[in-house]
C-alpha positions as MATLAB code, in Angstrom:
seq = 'XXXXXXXXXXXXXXXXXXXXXXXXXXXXXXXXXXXXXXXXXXXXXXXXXXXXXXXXXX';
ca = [
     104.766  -53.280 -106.699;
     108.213  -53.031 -106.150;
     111.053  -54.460 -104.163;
     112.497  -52.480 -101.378;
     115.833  -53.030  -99.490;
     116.746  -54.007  -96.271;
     116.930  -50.547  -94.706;
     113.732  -49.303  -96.023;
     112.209  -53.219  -94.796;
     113.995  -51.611  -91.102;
     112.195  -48.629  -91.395;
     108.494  -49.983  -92.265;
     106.669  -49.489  -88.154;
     103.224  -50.487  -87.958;
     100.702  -49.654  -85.438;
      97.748  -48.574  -87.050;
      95.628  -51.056  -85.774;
      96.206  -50.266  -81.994;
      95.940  -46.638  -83.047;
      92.683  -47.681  -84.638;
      91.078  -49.249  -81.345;
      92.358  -47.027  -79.257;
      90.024  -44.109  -80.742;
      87.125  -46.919  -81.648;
      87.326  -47.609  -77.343;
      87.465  -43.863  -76.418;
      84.463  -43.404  -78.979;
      82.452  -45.836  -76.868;
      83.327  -44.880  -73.808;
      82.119  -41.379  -74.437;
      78.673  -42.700  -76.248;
      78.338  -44.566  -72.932;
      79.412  -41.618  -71.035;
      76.080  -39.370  -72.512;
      74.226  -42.419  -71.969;
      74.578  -42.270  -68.249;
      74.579  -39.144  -68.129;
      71.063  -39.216  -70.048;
      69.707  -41.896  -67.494;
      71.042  -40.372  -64.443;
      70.497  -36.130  -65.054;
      66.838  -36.697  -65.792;
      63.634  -37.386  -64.189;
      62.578  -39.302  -67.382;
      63.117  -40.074  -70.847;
      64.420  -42.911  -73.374;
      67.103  -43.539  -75.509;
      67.681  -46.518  -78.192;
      71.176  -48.254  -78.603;
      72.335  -50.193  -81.726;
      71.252  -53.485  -81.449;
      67.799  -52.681  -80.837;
      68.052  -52.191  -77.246;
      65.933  -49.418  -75.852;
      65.168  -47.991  -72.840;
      62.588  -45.800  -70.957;
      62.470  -44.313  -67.639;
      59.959  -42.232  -66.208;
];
């Protein structure tokens, strides 16, 4: 470790976090996205979501 001075303190910006969730949100959009698509585009099928949550339509 070492000790850093005021201007380089000034010049620390974080933000990685809200860059994190911003992709993590868009990532589950989209999964829910082909989801719907799945359910909606086909006369029948099933799918299984994390969780155990699954789902059949015919």
């Amino acid at each position: 470790m070492q000790v850093i001075s005021e201007l380089e303190m000034t010049m620390i910006s974080g933000g990685e976090a809200f860059t994190l969730a911003a992709i993590m949100a868009c990532l589950a959009a989209a999964i829910v996205a082909v989801i719907c698509y799945r359910l909606f585009m086909s006369s029948s099928g099933s799918t299984t979501m994390p969780g155990g949550f699954k789902f059949t339509w015919q």
